[in-house]
TIVOPA-306256 format. One record per atom (N, C-alpha, C, O): residue number from 1; x, y, z; residue in one letter. Coordinates in Angstrom, 1 decimal. Each point is the difference from the previous one (the first is absolute). Example, Ala and Ser with C-alpha at 12.3 -4.5 7.8 and 13.67 -1.06 7.14 Angstrom:
TIVOPA-306256
[1,[13.2,-5.7,7.8],'A'] [1,[-0.9,1.2,0.0],'A'] [1,[0.9,1.2,0.0],'A'] [1,[1.0,0.0,0.7],'A'] [2,[-1.4,1.1,-1.4],'S'] [2,[0.9,1.1,0.0],'S'] [2,[-0.8,1.1,0.8],'S'] [2,[0.5,1.1,0.1],'S'] 
END
This chain:
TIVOPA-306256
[1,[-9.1,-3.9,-24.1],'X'] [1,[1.4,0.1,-0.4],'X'] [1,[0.8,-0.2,1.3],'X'] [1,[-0.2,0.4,1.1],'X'] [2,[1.0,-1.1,-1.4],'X'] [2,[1.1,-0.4,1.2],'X'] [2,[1.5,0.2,-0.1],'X'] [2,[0.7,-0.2,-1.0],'X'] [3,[-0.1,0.7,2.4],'X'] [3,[1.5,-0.1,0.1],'X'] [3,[0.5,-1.1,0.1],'X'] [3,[-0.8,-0.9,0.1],'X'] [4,[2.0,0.7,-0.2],'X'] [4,[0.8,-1.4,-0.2],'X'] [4,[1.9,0.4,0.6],'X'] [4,[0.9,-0.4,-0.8],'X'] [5,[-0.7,0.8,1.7],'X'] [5,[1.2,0.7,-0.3],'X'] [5,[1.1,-0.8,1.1],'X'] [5,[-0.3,-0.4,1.1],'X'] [6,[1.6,0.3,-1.8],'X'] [6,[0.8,-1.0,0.6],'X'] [6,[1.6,0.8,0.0],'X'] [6,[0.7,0.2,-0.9],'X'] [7,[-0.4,0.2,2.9],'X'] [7,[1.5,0.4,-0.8],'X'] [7,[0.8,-0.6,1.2],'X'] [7,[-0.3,-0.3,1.1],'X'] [8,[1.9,0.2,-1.9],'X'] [8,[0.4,-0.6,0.8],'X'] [8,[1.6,0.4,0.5],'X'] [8,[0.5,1.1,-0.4],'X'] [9,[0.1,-2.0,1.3],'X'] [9,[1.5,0.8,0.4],'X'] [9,[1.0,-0.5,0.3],'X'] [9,[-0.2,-0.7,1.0],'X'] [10,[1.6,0.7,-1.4],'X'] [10,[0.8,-1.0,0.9],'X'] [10,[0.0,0.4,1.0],'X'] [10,[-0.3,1.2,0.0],'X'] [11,[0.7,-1.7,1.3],'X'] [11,[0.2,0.8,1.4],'X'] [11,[1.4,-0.8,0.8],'X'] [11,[0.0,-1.2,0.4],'X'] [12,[0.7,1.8,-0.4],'X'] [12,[1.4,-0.6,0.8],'X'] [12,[0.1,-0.7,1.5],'X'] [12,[1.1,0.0,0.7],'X'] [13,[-2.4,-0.6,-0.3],'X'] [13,[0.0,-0.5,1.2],'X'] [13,[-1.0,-1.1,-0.4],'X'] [13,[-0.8,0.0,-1.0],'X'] [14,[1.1,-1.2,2.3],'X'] [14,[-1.0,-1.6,-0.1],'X'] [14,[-1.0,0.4,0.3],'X'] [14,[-0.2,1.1,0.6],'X'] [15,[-1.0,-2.2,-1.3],'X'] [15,[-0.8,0.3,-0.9],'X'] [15,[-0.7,0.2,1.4],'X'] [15,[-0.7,1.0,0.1],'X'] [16,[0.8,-2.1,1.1],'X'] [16,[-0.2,-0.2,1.5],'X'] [16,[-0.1,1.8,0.4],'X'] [16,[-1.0,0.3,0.6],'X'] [17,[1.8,0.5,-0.9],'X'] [17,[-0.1,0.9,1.1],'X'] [17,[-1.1,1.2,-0.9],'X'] [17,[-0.9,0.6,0.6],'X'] [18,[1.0,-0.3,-1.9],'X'] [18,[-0.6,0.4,-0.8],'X'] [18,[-1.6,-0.3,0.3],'X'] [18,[-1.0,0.7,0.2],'X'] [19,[1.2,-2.0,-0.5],'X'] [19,[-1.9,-0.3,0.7],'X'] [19,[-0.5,0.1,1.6],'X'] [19,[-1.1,0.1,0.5],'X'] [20,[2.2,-0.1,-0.1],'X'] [20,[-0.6,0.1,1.2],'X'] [20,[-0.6,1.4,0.5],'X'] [20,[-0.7,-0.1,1.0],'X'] [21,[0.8,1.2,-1.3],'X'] [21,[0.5,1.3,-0.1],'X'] [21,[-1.7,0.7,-1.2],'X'] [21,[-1.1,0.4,0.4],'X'] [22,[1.4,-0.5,-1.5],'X'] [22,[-1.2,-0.4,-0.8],'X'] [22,[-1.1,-0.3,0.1],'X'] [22,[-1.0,0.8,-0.1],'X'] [23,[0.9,-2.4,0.6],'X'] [23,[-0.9,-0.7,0.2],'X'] [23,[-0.9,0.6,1.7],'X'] [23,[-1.2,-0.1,0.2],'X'] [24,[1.6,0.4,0.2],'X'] [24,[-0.1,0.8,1.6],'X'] [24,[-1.1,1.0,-0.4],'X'] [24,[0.3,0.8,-0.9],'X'] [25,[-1.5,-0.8,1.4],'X'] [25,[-0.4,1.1,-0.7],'X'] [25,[-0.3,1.3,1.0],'X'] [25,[-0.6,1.0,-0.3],'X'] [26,[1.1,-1.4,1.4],'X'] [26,[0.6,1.3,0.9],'X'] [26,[1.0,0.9,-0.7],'X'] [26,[0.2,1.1,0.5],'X'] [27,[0.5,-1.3,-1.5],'X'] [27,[1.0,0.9,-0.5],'X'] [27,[-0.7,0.3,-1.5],'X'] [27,[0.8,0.3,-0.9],'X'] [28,[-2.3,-0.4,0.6],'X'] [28,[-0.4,0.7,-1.2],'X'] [28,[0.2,1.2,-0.3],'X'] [28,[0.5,0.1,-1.1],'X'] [29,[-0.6,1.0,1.9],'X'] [29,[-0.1,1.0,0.1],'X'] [29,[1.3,0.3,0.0],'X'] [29,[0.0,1.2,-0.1],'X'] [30,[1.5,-1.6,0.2],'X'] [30,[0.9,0.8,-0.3],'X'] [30,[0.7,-0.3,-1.0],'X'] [30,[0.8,0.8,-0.5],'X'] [31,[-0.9,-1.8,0.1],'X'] [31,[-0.2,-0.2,-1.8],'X'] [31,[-0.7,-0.2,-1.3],'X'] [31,[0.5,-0.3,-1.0],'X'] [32,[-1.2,0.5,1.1],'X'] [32,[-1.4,0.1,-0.9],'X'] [32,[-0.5,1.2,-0.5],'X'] [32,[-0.6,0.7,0.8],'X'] [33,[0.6,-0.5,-1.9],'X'] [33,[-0.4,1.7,-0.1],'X'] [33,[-1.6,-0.1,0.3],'X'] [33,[-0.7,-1.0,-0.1],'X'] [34,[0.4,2.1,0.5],'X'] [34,[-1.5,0.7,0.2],'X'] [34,[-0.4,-0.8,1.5],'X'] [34,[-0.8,0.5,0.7],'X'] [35,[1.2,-1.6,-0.3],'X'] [35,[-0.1,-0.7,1.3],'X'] [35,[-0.1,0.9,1.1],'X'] [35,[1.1,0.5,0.3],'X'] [36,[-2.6,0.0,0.8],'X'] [36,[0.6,0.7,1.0],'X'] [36,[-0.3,-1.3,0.8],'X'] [36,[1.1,-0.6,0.3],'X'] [37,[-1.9,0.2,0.0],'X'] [37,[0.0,-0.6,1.2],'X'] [37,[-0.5,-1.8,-0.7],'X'] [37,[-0.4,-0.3,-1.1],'X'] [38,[0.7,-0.6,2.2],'X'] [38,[0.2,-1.7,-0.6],'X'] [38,[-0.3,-0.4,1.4],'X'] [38,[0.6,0.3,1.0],'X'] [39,[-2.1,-1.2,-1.1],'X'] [39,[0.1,-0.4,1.3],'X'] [39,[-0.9,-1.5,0.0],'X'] [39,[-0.7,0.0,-0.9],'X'] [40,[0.6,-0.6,1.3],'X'] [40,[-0.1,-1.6,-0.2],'X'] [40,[-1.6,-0.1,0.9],'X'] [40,[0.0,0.1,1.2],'X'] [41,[-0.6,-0.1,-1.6],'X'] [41,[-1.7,-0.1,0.2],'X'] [41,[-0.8,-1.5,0.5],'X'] [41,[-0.9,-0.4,0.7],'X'] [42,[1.9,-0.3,-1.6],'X'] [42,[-0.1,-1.8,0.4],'X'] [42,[0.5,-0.7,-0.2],'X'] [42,[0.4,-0.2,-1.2],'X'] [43,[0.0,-0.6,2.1],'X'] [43,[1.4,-0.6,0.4],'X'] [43,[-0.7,-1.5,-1.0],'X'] [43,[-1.2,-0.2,-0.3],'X'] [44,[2.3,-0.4,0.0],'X'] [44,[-0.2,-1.5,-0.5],'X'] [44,[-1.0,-0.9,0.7],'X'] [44,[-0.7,0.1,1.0],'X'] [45,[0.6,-1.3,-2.0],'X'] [45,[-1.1,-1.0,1.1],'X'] [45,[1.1,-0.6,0.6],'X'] [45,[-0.4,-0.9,0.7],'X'] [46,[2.0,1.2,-0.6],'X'] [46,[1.4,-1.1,0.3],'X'] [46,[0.1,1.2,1.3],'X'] [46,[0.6,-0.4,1.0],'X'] [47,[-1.0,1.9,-0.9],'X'] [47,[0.2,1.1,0.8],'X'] [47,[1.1,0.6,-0.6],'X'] [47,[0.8,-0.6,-0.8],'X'] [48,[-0.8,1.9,1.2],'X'] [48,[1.6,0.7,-0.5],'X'] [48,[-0.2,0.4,-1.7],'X'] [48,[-1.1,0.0,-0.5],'X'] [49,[2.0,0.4,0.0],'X'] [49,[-0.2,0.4,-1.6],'X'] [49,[0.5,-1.4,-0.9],'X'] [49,[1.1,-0.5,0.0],'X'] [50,[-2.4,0.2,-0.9],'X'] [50,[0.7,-1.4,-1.3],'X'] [50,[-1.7,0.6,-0.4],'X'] [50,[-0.6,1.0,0.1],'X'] [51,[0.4,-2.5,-0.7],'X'] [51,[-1.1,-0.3,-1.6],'X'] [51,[-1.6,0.5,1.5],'X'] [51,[-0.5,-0.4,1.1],'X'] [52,[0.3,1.1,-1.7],'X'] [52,[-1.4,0.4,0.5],'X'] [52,[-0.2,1.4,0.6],'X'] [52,[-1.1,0.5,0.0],'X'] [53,[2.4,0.3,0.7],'X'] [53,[0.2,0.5,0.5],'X'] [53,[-0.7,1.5,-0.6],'X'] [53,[-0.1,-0.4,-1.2],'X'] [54,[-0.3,1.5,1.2],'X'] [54,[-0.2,1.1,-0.3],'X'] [54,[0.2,1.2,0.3],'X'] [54,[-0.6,0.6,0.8],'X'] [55,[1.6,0.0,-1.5],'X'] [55,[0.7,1.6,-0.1],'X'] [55,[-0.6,1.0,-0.2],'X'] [55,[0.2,0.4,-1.1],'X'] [56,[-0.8,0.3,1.6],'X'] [56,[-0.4,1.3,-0.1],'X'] [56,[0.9,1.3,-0.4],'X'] [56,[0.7,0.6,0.8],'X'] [57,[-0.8,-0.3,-1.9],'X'] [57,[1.0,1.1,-0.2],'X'] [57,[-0.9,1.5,-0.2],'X'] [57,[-1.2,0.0,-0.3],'X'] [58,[1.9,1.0,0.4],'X'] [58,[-0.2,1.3,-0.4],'X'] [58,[0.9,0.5,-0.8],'X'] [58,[1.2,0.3,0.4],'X'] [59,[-1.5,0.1,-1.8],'X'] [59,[1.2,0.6,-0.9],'X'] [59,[-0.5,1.4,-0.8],'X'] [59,[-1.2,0.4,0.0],'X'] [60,[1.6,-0.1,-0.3],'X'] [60,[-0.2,1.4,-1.3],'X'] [60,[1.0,-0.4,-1.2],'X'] [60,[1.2,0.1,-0.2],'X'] [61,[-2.3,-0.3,-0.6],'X'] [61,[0.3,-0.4,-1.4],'X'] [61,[-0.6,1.4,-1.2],'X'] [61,[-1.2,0.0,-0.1],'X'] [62,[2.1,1.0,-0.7],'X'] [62,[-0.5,1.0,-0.7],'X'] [62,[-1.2,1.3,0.5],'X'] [62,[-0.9,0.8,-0.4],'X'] [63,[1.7,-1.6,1.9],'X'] [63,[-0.8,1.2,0.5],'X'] [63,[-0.7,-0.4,1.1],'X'] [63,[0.4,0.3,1.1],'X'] [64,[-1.3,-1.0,-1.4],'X'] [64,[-0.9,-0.5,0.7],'X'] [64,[0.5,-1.2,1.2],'X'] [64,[0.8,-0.9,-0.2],'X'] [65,[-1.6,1.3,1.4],'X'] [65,[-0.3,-1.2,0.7],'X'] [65,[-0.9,-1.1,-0.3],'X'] [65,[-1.2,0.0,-0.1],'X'] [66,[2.2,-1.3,0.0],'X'] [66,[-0.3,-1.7,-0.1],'X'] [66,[0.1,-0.8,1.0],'X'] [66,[1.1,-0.6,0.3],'X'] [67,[-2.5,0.4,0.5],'X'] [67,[0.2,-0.8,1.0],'X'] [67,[-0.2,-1.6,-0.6],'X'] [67,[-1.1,-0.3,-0.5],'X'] [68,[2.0,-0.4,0.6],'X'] [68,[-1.0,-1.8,-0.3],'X'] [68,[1.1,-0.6,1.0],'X'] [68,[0.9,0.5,0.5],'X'] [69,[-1.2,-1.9,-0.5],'X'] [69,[-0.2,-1.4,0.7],'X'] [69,[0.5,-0.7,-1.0],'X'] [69,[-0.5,-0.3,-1.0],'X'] [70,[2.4,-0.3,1.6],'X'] [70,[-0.1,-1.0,-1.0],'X'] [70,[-0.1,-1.6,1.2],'X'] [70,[0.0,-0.1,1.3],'X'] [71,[0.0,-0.8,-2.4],'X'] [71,[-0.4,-1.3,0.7],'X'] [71,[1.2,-0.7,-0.2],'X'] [71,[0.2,0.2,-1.2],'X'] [72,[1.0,-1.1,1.8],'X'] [72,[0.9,-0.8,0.2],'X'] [72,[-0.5,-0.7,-1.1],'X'] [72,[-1.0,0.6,-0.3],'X'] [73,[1.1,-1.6,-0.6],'X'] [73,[-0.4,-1.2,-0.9],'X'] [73,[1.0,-0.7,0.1],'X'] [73,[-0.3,-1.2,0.4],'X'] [74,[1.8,1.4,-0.6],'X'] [74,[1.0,-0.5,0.4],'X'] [74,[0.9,0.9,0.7],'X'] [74,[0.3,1.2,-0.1],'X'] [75,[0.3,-2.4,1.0],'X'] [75,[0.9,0.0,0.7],'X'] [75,[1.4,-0.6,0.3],'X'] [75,[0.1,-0.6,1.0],'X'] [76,[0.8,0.8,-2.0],'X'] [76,[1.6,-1.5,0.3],'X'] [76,[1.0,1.2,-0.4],'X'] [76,[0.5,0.5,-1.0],'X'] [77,[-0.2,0.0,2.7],'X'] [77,[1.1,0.6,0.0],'X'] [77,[1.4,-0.8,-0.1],'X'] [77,[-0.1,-1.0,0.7],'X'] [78,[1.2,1.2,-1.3],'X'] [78,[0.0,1.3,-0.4],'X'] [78,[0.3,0.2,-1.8],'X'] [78,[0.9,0.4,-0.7],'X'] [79,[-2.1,-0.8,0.7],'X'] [79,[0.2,-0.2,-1.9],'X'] [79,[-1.6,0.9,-0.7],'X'] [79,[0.0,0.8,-1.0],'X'] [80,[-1.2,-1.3,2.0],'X'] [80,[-1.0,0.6,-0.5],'X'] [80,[-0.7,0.6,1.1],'X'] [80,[0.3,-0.2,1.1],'X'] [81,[-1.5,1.4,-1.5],'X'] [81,[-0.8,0.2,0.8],'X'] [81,[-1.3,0.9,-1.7],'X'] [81,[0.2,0.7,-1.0],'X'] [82,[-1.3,-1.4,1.5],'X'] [82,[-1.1,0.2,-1.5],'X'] [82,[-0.9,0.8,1.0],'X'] [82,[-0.3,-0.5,1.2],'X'] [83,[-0.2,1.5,-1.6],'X'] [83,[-1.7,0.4,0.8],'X'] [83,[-0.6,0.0,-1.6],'X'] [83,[0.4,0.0,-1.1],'X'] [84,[-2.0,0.3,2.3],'X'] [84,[-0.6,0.7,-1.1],'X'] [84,[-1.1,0.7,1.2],'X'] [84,[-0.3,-0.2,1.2],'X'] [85,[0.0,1.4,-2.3],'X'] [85,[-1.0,0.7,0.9],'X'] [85,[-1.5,-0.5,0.4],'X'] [85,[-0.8,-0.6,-0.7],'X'] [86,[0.7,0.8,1.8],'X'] [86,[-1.7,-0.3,0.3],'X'] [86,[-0.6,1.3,0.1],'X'] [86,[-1.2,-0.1,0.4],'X'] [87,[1.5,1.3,-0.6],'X'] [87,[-0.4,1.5,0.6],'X'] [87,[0.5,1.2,-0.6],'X'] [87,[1.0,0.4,0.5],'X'] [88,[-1.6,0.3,-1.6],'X'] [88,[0.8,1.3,-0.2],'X'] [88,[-0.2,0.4,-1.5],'X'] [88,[-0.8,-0.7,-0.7],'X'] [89,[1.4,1.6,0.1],'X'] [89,[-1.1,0.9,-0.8],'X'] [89,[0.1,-1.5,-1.4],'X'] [89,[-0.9,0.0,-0.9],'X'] [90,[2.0,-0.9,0.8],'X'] [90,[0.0,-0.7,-1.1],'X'] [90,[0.4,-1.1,0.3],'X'] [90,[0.7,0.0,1.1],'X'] [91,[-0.9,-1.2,-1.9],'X'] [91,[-0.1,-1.5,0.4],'X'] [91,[1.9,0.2,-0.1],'X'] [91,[0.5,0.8,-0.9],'X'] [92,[0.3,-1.5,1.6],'X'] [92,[1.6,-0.1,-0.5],'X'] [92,[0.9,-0.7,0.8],'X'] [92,[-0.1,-0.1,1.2],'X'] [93,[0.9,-0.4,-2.0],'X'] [93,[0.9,-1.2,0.4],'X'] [93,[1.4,0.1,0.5],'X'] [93,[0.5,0.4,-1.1],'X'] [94,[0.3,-0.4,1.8],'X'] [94,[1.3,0.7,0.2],'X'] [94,[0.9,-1.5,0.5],'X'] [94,[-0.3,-0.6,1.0],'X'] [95,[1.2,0.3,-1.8],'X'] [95,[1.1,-1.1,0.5],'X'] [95,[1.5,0.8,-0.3],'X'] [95,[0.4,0.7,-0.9],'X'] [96,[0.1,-1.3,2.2],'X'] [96,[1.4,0.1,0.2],'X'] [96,[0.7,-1.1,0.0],'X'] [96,[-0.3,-0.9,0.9],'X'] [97,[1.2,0.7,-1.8],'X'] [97,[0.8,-1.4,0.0],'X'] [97,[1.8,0.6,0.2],'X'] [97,[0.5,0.8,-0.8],'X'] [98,[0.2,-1.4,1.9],'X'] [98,[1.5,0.0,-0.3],'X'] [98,[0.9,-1.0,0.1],'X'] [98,[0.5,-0.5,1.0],'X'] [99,[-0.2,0.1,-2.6],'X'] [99,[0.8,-1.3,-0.2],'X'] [99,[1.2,0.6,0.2],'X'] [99,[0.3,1.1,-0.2],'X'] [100,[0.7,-2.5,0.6],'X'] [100,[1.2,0.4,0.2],'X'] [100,[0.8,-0.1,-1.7],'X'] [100,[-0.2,-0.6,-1.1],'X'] [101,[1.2,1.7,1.6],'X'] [101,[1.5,0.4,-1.1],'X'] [101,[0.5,-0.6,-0.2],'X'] [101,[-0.3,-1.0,0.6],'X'] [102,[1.2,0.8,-1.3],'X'] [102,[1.8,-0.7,0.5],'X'] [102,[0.6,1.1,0.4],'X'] [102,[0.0,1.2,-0.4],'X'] [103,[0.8,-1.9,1.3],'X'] [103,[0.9,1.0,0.9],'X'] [103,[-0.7,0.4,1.1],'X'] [103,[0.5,0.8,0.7],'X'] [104,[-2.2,-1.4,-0.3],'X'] [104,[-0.2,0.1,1.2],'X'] [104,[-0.9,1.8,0.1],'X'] [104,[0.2,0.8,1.0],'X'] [105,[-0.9,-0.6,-2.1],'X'] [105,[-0.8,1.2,0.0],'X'] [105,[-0.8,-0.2,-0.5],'X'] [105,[0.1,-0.9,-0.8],'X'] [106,[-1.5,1.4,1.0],'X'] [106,[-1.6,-0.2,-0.1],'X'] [106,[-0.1,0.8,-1.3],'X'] [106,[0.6,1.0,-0.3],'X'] [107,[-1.6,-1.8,-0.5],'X'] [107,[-0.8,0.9,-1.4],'X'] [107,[-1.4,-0.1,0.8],'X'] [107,[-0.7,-1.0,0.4],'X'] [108,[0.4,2.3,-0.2],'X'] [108,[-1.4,0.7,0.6],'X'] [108,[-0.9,0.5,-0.8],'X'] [108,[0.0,1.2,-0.2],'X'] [109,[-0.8,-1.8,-0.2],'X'] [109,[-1.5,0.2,-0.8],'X'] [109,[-1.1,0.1,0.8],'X'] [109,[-0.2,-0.8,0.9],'X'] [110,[-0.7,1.9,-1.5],'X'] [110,[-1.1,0.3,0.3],'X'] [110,[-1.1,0.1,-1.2],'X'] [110,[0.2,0.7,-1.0],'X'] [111,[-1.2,-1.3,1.1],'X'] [111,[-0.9,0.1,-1.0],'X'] [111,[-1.3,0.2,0.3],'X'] [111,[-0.7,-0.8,0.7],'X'] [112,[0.2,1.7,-1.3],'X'] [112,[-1.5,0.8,0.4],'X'] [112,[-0.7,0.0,-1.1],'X'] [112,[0.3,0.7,-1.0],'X'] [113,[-1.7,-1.6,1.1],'X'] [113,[-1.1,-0.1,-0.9],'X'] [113,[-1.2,1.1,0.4],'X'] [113,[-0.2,0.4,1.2],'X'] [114,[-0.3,-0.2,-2.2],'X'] [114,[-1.4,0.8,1.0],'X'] [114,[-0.9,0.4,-1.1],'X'] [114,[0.5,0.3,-1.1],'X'] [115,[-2.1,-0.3,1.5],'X'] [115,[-1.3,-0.2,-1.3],'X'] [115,[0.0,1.4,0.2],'X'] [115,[-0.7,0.4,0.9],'X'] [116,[1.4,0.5,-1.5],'X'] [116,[-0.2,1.4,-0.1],'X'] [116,[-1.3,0.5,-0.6],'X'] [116,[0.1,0.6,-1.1],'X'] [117,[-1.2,-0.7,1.5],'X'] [117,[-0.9,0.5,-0.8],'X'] [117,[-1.0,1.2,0.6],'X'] [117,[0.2,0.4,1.2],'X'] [118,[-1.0,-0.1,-1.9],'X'] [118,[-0.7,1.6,0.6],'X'] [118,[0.7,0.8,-0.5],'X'] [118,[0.5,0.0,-1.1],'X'] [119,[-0.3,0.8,2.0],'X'] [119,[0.8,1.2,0.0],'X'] [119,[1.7,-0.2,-0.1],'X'] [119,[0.8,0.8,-0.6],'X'] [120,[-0.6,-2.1,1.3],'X'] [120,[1.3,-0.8,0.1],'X'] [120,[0.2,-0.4,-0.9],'X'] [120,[1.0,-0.5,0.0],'X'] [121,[-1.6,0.4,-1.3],'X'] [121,[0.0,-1.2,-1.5],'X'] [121,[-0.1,1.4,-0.7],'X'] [121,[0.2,-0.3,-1.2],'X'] [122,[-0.5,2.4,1.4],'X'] [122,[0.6,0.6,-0.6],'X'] [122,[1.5,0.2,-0.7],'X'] [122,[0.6,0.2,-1.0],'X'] [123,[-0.5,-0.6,2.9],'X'] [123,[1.7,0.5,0.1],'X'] [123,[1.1,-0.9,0.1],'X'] [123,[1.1,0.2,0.5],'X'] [124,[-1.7,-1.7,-1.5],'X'] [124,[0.8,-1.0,0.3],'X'] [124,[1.0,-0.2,-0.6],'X'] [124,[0.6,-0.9,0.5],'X'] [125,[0.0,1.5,-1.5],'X'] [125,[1.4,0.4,-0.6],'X'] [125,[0.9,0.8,0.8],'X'] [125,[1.2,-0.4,0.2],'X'] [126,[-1.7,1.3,0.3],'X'] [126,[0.5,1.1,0.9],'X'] [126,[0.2,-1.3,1.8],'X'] [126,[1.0,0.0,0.7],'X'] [127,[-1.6,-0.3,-0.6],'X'] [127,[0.1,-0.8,1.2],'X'] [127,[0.8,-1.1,0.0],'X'] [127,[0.8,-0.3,0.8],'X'] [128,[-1.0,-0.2,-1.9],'X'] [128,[1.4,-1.0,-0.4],'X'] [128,[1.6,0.7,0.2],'X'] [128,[0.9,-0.5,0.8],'X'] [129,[-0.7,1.6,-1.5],'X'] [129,[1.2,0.5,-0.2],'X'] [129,[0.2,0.6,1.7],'X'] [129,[0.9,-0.4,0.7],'X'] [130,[-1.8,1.2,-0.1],'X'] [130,[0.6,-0.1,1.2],'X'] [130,[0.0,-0.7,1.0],'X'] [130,[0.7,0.4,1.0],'X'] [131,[-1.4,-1.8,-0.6],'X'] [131,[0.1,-0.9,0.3],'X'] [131,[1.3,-0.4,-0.5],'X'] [131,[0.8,0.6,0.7],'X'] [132,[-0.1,-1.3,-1.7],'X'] [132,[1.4,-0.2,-0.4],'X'] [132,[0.8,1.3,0.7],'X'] [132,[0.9,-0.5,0.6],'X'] [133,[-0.9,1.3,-0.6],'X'] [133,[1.0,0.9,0.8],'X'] [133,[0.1,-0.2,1.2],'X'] [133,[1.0,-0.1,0.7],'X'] [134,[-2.3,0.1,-0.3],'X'] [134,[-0.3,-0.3,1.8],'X'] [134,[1.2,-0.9,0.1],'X'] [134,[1.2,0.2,0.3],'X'] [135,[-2.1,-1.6,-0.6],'X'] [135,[0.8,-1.1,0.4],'X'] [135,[1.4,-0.2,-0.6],'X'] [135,[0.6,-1.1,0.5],'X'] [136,[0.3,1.9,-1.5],'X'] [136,[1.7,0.0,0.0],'X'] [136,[0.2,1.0,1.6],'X'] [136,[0.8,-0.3,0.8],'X'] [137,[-1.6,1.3,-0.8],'X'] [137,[0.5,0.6,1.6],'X'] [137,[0.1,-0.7,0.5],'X'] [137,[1.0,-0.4,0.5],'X'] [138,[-2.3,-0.3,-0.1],'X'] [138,[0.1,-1.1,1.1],'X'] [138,[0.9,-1.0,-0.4],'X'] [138,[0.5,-0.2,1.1],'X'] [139,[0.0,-0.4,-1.8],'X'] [139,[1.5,-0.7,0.7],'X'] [139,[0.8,0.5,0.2],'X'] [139,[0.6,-0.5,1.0],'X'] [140,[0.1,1.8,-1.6],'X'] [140,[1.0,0.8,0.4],'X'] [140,[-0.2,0.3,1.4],'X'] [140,[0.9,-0.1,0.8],'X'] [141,[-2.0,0.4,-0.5],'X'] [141,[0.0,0.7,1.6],'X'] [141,[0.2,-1.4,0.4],'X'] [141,[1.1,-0.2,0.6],'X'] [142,[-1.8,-0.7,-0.7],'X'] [142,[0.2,-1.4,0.8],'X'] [142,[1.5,-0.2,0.1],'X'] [142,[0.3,-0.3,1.1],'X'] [143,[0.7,0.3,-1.8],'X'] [143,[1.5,-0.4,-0.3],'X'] [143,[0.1,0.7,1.1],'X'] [143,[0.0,-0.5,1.1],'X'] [144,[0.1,1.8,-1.6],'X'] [144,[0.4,1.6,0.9],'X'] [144,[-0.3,-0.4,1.4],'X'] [144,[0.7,0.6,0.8],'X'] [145,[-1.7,-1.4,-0.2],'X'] [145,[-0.6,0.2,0.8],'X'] [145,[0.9,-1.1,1.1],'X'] [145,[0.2,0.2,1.2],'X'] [146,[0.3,-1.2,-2.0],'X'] [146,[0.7,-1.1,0.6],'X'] [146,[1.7,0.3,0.0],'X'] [146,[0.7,-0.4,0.9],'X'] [147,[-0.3,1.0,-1.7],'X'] [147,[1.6,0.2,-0.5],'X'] [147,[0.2,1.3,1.3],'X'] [147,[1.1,0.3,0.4],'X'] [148,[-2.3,0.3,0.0],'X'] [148,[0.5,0.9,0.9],'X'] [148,[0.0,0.2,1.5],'X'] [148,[-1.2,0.1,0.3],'X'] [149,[2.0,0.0,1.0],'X'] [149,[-0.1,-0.3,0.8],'X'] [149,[-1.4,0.3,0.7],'X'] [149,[-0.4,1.1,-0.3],'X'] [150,[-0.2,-1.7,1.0],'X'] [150,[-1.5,0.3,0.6],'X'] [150,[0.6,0.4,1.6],'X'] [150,[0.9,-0.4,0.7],'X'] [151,[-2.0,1.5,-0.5],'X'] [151,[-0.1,0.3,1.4],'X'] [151,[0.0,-1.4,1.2],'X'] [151,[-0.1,0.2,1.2],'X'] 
END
């Protein structure tokens, strides 16, 4: 059984500064729910973060600690960024795309697939619905995060 979940947001700033900010994955952790720590394990075969690159995250999801590995697949800031995982308790796919508005504001989508099975394929209704909440926090904090002045 699998998740499939897709949510999305207008955001009042170019789509340029939105992704840049997002796409960074030094700033996981203060927009991302359950995100503690984000740290980049392998740099591209180009060097630096794009298509090959690998994220190491630590999160708490329902409780529990989820360590995995996602992998770069795509890279074309500032419209897309696709992983998928190589590492961690379930196979899963995470893209962020931000096309531009009219009037010069980003629609910010995120979409998360994942082979919920085992124990994960109990609770895959229940995982679905809070995954969709996760990720409406997570653009709100992301908006929040840019609309407000930074240290």
């Amino acid at each position: 059984m699998g998740i499939d979940v897709t949510v999305e947001r207008a955001i009042p700033l170019r789509p340029e500064r939105v992704a840049a900010y997002a796409m960074d994955w030094r700033h996981d952790a203060e927009w991302t729910q359950g995100i503690r720590t984000a740290e980049l394990t392998r740099r591209a075969d180009s060097g630096g973060f794009g298509a090959g690159a690998e994220v190491t995250r630590t999160a708490y999801f329902l409780g529990r600690r989820i360590d995995y590995v996602l992998r770069v697949a795509a890279h074309d800031p500032p419209r897309l960024l696709d992983m998928v995982s190589v590492a961690g308790p379930m196979p899963m796919h995470v893209t962020y795309t931000f096309d531009p508005e009219p009037g010069g504001g980003t629609l910010a989508r995120i979409r998360v697939r994942g082979d919920a099975s085992g124990l994960y394929g109990l609770a895959a209704p229940l995982m679905g619905r809070r995954v969709r909440s996760s990720l409406a926090k997570d653009l709100r904090d992301l908006e929040e995060r840019l609309r407000t002045p930074q240290d």
